[in-house]
N, C-alpha and C positions, 0 to 999 in steps of 0.2 A: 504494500500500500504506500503510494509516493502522495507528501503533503507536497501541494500548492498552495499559491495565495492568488487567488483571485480578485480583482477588482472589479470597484462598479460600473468604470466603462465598458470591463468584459460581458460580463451580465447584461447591459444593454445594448451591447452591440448584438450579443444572443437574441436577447426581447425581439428585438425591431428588427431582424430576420427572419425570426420563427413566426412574427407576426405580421413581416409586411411589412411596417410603421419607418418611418422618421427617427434614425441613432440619434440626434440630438435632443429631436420631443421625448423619444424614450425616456431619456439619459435626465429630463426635467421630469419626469414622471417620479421616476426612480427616487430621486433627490428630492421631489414633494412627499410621497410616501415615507421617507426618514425621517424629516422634517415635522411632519405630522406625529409619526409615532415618540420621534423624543419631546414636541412638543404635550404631549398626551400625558409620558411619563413626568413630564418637570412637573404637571397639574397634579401629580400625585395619583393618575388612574392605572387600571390596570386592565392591559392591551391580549385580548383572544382571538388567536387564527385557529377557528376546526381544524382539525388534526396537523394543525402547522406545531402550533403550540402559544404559550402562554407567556408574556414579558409581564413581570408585577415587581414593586419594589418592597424591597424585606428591610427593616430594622436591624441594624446588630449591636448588641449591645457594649457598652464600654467593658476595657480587660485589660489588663496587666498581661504586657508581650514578653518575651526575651531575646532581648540581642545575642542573636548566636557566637560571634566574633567577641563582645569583651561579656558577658555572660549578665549584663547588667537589666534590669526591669524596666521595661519601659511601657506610661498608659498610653492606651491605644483606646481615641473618645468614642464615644455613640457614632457613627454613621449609618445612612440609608444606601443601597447597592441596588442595582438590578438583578433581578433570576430572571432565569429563562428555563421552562418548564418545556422540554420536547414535547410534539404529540404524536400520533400513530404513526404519520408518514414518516416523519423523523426519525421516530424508531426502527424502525421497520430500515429504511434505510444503509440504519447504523451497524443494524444486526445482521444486513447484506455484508456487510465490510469486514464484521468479526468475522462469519460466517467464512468468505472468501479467503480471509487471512489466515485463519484456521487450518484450511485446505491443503492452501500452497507451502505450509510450513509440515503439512504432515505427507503430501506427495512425492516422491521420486522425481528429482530433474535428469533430464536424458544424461547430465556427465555423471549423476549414481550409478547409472547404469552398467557403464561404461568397465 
């Protein structure tokens, strides 16, 4: 399994071919849609795509850390984060990929053969 990093112009340049459309309307679309959704989270809601999955923000409560390098305590305040809650498709996706990896690590490549 190879990580890339995709970007948003790739994504749109995807979009607005798969769909015919305008790369650059795409590419406003795209970046109205993010817009909106961090604008949604600064409001404090909390954002659901069916089986996309779920953005909401969580509380964490203040804590006493430790600096691993001089061993010393350090507090660490209340902050609020984002989760992000997979949903089915997501899953289902991810479990393609364990799934696969799985596989190829337990298969025979032709130079075992050999």
């Amino acid at each position: 399994m190879t990580e890339q990093t995709i970007a948003k112009r790739v994504l749109a340049d995807r979009i607005a071919e798969r769909q015919q459309l305008n790369q650059g309307q795409t590419l406003q679309v795209i970046q109205c849609f993010l817009d909106e959704l961090v604008d949604e989270l600064g409001r404090g809601n909390r954002l659901e795509f069916r089986d996309f999955g779920v953005f909401e923000l969580v509380s964490r409560k203040p804590r006493t850390a430790l600096n691993p390098k001089t061993l010393e305590k350090v507090p660490v305040l209340r902050r609020t984060v984002v989760k992000f809650r997979a949903g089915r498709l997501v899953k289902g996706k991810v479990r393609e990929l364990t799934v696969d990896a799985s596989r190829k690590a337990v298969l025979p490549t032709k130079q075992d053969d050999a």
